[in-house]
N, C-alpha and C positions, 0 to 999 in steps of 0.2 A: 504494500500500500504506500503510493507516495505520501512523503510527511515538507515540511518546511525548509528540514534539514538538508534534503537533496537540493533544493534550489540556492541556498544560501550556503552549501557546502560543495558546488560542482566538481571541485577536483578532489572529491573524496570519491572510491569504490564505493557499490553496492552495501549493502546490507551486509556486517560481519557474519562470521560463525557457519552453522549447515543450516542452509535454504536448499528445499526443496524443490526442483524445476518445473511450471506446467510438462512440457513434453518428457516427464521422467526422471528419474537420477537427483542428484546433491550436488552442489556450487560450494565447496569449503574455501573459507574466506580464514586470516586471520594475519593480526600484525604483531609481526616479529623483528623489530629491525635489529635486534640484538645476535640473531644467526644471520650465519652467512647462507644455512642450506637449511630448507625446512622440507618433511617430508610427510605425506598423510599415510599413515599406519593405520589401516583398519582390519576388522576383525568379519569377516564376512563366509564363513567360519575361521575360516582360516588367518592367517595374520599375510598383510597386502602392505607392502612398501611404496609407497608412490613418490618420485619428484617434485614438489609443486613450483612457481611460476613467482617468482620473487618480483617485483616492482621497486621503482628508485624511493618509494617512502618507507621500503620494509614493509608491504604489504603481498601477504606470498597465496595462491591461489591455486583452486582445483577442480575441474568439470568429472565426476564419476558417473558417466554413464548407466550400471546396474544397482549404485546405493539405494536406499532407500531407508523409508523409517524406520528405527528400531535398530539400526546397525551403531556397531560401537567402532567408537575411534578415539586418536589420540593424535598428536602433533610430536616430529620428532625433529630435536633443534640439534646439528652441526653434526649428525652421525651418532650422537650421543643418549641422552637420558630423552624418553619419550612423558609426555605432560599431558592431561587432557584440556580441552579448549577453553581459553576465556572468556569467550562467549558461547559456552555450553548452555543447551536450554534444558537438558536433562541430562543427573546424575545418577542411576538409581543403582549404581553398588556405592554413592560415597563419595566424598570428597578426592581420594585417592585415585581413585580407577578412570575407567575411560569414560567420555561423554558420550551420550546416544543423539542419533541423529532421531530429532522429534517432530510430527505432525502439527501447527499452530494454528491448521484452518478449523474453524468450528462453526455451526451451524447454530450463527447467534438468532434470538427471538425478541431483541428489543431494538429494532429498527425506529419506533416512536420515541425512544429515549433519549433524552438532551441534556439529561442529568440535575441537578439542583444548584441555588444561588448559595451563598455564604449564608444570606440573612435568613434563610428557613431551615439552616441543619441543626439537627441535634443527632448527634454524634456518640459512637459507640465503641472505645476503643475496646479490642480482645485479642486475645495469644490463640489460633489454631489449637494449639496443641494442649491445653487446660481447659481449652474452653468446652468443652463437651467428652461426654469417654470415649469415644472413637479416637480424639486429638487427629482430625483430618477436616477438611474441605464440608467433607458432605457430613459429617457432625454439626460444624456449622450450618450447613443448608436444613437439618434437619430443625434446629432452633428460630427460624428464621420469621413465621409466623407469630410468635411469641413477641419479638423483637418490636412486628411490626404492630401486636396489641398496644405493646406499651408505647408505644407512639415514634419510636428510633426511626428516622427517615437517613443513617448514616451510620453506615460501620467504619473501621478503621483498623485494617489489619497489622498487628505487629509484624515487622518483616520476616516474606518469608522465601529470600534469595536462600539457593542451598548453604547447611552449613555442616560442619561433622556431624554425626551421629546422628540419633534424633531426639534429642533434647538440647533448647538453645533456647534462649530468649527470640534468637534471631540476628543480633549486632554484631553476632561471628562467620556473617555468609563471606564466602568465596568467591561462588559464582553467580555475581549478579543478572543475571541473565537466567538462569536455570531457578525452576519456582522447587519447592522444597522435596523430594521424595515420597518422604513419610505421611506428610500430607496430602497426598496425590498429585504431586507434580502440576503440569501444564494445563490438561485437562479436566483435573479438579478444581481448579483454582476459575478454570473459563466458565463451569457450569456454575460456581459459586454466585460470580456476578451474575451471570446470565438468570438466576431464580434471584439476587437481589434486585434486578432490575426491573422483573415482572410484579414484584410487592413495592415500588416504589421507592426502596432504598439504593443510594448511590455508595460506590466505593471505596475509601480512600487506603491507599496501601503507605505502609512506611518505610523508606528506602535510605539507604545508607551510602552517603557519598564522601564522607569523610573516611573511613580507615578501610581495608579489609581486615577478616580475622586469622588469627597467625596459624591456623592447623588447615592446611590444605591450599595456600595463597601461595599460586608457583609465578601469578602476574611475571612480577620480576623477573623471571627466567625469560622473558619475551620481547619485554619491553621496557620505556622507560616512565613507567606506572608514577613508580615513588619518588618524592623528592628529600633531598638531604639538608635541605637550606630549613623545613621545618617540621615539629616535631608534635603530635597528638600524643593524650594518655595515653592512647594505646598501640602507641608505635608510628613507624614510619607516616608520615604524610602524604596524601598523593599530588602528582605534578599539575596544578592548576594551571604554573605560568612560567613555569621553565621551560629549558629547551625543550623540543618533540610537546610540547603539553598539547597541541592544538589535535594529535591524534588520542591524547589522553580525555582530553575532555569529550570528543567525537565518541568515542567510549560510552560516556557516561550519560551524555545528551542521547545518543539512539537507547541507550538502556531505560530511559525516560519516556521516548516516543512508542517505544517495545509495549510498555506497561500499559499506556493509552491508545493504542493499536489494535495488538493482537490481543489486549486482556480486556477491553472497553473499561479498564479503571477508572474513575471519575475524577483523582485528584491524589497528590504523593504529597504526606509527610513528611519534609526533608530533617532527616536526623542531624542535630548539631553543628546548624550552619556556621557555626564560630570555628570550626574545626576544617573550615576549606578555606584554605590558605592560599591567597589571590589576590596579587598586587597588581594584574594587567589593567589596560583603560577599560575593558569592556569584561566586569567579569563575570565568570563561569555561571550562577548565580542570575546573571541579566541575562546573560543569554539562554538559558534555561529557559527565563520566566516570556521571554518576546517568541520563542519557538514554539513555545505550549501555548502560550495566544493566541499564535497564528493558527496550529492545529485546530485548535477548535472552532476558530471561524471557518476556518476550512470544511471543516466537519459536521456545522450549526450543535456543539455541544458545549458544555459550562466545564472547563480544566481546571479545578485547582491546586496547586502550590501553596503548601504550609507549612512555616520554616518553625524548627525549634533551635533556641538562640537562647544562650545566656549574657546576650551581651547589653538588651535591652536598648536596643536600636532601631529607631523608626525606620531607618533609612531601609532597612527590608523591604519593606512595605509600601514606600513611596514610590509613585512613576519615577520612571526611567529618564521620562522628561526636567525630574528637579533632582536628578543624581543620583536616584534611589535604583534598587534591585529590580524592582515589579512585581515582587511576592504578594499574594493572597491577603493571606493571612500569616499569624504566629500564635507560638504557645507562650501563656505569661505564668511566668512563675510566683511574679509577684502577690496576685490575688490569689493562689494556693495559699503561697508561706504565710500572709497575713491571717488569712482565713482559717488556717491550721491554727497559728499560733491560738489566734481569740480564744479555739473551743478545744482546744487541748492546754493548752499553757504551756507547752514547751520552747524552750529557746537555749538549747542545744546546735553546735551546727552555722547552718545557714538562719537556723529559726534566731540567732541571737540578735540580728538585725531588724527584727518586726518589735512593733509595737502593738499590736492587737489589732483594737477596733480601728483604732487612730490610724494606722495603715491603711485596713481596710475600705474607710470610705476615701483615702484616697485611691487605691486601683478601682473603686465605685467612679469614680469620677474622670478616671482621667486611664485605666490601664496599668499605665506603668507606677511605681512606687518610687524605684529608684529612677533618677533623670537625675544625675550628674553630680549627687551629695554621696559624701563617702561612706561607706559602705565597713565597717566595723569588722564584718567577716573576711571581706578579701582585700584591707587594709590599703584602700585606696579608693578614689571617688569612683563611679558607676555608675552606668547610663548616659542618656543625650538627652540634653535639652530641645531637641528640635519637636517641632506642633507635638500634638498629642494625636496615638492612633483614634481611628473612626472602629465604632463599638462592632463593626463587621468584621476587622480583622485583628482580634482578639478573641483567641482559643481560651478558654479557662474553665478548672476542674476541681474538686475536692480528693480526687485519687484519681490515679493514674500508673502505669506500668512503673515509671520514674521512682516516681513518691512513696509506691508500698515498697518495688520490689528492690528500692537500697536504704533500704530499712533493715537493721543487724536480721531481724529475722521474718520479716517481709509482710510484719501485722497491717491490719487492714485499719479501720478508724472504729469498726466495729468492737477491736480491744481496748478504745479510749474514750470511744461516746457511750452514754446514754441513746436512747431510742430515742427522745425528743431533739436532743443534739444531731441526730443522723438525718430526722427531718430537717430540722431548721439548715446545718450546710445543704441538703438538696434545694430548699428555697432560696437561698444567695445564688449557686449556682444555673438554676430553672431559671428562676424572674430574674434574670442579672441583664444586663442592656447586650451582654454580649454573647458570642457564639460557644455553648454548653459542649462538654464530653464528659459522658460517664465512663467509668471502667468496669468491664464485666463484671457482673454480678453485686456491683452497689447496689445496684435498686432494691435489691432484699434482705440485704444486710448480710453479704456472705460471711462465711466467717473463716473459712478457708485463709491461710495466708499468702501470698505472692513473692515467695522466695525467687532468688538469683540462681539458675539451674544450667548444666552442660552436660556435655557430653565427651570430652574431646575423648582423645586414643595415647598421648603422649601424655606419660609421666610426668616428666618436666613440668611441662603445661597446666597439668592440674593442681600440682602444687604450686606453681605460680597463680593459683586463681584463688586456692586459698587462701595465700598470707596476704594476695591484694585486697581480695575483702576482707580481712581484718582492719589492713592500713587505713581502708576507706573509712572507716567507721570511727576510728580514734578519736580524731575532733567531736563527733556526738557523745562520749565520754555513755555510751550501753552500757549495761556489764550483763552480758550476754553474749555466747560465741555463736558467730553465725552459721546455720546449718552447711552440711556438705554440700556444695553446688554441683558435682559429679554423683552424686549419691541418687539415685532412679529414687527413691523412697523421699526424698527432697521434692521432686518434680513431682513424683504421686500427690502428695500432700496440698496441692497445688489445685488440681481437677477441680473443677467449681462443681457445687453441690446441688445445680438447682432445680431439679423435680423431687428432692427434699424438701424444698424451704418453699416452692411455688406451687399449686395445682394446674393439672395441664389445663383443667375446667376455667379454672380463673381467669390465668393468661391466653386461653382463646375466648376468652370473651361468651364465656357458656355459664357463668355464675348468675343465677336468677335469686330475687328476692326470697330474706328468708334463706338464702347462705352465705350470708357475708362472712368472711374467713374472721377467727380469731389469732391465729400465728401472727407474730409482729412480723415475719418478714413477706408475707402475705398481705398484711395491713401496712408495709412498706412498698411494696410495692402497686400497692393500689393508689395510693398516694404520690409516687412518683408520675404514674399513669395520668394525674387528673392533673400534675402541675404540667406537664407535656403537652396535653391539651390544651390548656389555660394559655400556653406559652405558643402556642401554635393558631392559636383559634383570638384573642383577645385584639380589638384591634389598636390598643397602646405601644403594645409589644412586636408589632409586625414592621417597624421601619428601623430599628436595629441604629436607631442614632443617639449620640447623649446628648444632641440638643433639644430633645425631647424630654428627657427626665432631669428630677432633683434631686441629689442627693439630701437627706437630711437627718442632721446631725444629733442625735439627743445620745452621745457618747462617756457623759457625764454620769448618764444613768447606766450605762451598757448597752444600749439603743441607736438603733438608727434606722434610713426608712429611703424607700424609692419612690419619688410621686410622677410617675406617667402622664403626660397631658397630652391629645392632642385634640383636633375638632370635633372628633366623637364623642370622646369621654377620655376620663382620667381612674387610675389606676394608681391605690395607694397598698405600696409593701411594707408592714410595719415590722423591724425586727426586735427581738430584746435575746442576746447573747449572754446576759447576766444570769444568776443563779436563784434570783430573788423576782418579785413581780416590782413594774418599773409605770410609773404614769409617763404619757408619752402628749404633744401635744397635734392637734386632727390638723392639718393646711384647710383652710378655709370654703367651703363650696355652697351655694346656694341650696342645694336638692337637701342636704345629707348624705353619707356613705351608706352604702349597702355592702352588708360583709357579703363578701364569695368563699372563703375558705379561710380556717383555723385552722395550725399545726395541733393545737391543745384539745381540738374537739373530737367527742366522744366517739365517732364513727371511724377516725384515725385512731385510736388506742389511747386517747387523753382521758382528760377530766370531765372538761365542761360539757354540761348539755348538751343537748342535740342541737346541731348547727339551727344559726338564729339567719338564714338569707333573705329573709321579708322584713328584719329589722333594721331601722334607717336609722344612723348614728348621728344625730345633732351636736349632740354636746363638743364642745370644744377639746376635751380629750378621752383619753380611753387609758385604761390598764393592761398590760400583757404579763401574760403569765412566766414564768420562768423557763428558758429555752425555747421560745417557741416563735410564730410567727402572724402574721393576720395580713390577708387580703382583702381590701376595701374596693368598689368600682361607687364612680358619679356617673351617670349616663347624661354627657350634654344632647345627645340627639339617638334616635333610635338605630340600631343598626345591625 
């Protein structure tokens, strides 16, 4: 399928890796400028040495007339040690072994599909591999209707480029190109989308452009992948803008238009943009974001790009016209760490730099926290002063794969709230001005923990993963040693529980009056269910701007509050964080409020009464109960 890239890259070859030919056979592409002789080795039974066709950029090439799908191969550099491909699209003995030449045409069914805006997702990050007991693709697809009760219009898969073994978080793949094995590879991964596409949800995958991981990464033997001028946690850098990088980045840009091509992915994650190291005029990064723009108009479909950045930098996310990147969106850490802090009290860590609420309402307001004051934890000022993001491109969560699973031992928030507390962060996050991701299995209060897990094969390697997660943790001063991350019984512990804690009755929407569930994680997530709604449906909520809402501040007491306005009506969020009940004061309206929803009320698992929504709040203030939360609406016109 032509992409952008062909036009704006002419004197690059075709499509890397094994492509399969209309008239028959395989086209093996790959760049190697680092041999002088490259030869294709395949295994058809037999083992087949072939000469391939070297070009002046170290790009070496091969027409096989009887290949086909499912044959294995291998690249062999200078007469010497044979490697399998860097753009392999399937693995399935392993990081190790040879690549298979793989089938990518599939017989998609959502030719209507054009995908979804920023301003209407709500967002569903999960691991394949815990997230269901099968730990595959169609585990997933089997969940999928559930997903779609609770209102999720947006998954977001943890990466799943091959990586050793088959247990990984994912941030150890290899071969970015090749979708996971154990999870069913290419084909499961295409029917995945293809049934999230027919329930209305889009896909966003999370891709790793900063490191490879060290068990199975032969890149280096080919080319000149890495760079030595700079250095990631976790090893070598790759070459944004050194020599040869323009066939490095072509690299990672087709592995980009791969995902939105052949997999109709709706939008990529970009892991730890701070970690692509790129001093060119036009960098890697912009040119990513103008490629996938264009694709999609090419395409009439919505691409998005969402960088995760600890650098707290607008300029991600600014057009390309005032200097900026052209990203989506980002993930903010800020409105996590504050929000953590409020309802846990920790400040260990990163947490040592929050002040609670007083944080708080500032990522309510503005996003980011830090803009250019120093920063206590990394002993130096942090952040940009420049504008403040627009409330669409601001990712923000109360857990996350990050936040449980580098935790000493990967507790969820469920070991530090209360049930009322676990409501009330879902209503900061639901009614927040900005774009919501849950992490599997919040909505019910899992209780499962989300430990750090592998799998590698090398000794060495595992005990380097140990003592690194020790070091990690020091500054949090735990005293707790963190589980084996190579240990299968680590990863087990992991599997989320949820046709335990949910009924299939429930979550498809077959509970009739007269069974309302008593289990709080059942009465959680029915509750999660109706803020989705609310957030979906409300029409305060549906322009995703802050010059639309107010912050306001009753922090004095432990309180504070979102008041929505626009020409239809207004929408007032009341919170109280404290432990005690707090008087709070109404913004002023003609009608009076009409409550929509109490975290404290009785049909949630609270206290009070049965919800009062016919009663109209005059008085100039109100009381909130401890932990909890209240939705108010004024209706200026009917709608």
């Amino acid at each position: 399928m032509p992409t952008p890239f062909d036009r704006h890259h002419p004197s690059y070859p075709p499509v890397l890796g094994a492509r399969l030919l209309p008239e028959g056979g395989v086209e093996f592409r790959v760049w190697a400028p680092k041999a002088e002789r490259v030869e294709l080795e395949v295994e058809s039974p037999l083992v087949e040495r072939l000469p391939m066709v070297r070009d002046a950029r170290g790009y070496s090439s091969l027409r096989h007339s009887e290949a086909q799908a499912g044959w294995r191969y291998r690249y062999r550099l200078n007469e010497a040690q044979s490697f399998p491909d860097p753009v392999s699209r399937s693995q399935p003995d392993g990081v190790h072994q040879a690549s298979e030449v793989t089938e990518l045409e599939f017989h998609w069914s959502d030719a209507d599909w054009s995908g979804r805006t920023l301003n209407e997702l709500v967002i569903y990050e999960l691991h394949v591999g815990t997230f269901s007991p099968e730990g595959t693709f169609d585990g997933v697809v089997k969940r999928l209707d559930r997903l779609q009760a609770l209102g999720i219009n947006a998954i977001e898969l943890m990466p799943v480029a091959q990586f050793p073994g088959d247990r990984n978080w994912g941030y150890d793949g290899v071969y970015p190109f090749a979708v996971q094995s154990s999870y069913g590879g290419a084909r499961g991964l295409q029917q995945l989308v293809d049934a999230c596409h027919a329930r209305g949800i889009a896909v966003l995958l999370d891709v790793v452009f900063n490191h490879l991981g060290p068990e199975g990464n032969y890149l280096g033997q080919f080319g000149h992948y890495f760079s030595s001028r700079y250095r990631t946690p976790w090893g070598d850098a790759l070459n944004f803008d050194g020599r040869h990088s323009d066939d490095v980045r072509r690299y990672f840009i087709e592995n980009a238009l791969s995902w939105f091509c052949d997999f109709h992915i709706d939008g990529l994650r970009l892991d730890a943009v701070h970690a692509i190291f790129d001093q060119s005029a036009r960098p890697f990064l912009r040119e990513l974001a103008d490629l996938t723009r264009e694709l999609g108009e090419l395409q009439n479909r919505r691409l998005l790009l969402i960088a995760e950045s600890n650098l707290n930098d607008p300029k991600l996310v600014q057009s390309s016209a005032v200097g900026g990147f052209g990203l989506d969106a980002q993930w903010v850490d800020d409105f996590h760490h504050a929000l953590h802090m409020t309802l846990t009290g920790e400040r260990s860590g990163y947490y040592t730099d929050y002040r609670g609420l007083e944080d708080l309402l500032v990522a309510l307001r503005r996003g980011f926290i830090f803009a250019g004051q120093e920063s206590h934890y990394r002993g130096r000022k942090h952040g940009s002063k420049l504008p403040a993001l627009e409330a669409r491109q601001v990712v923000v969560s109360i857990q996350n794969h990050d936040q449980i699973g580098n935790r000493a031992i990967g507790d969820r928030l469920t070991a530090k709230l209360s049930f009322e507390q676990l409501k009330l962060a879902a209503g900061f996050v639901l009614l927040s001005p900005y774009v919501p991701m849950l992490f599997m299995g919040e909505e019910y209060g899992e209780t499962a923990p989300f430990a750090y897990f592998v799998s590698h094969s090398d000794e060495k390697l595992i005990r380097a993963v140990r003592d690194g997660r020790r070091r990690d943790f020091a500054h949090f001063k735990w005293d707790v040693e963190p589980p084996d991350a190579q240990s299968e019984a680590t990863f087990k512990q992991c599997v989320l529980g949820f046709e335990r804690h949910v009924p299939e009755t429930l979550s498809r929407g077959q509970c009739v009056e007269g069974c309302l569930p008593v289990a709080p994680s059942s009465i959680l997530w029915m509750f999660y269910q109706v803020l989705i709604r609310l957030r979906r449906s409300h029409p305060t909520l549906q322009l995703r701007s802050l010059e639309f809402v107010e912050v306001l501040d009753w922090s004095d007491r432990g309180g504070c509050g979102l008041h929505y306005r626009v020409a239809e009506a207004e929408l007032l969020v009341a919170f109280n964080t404290a432990d005690r009940e707090i008087e709070i004061e109404l913004p002023a309206v003609s009608s009076g409020w009409k409550r929509l929803l109490s975290s404290r009320a009785k049909e949630w698992g609270g206290t009070e009464k049965d919800s009062e929504e016919d009663h109209l709040f005059l008085a100039e203030s109100i009381r909130l109960a401890p932990h909890s939360f209240v939705v108010f609406e004024c209706r200026t016109s009917e709608f």
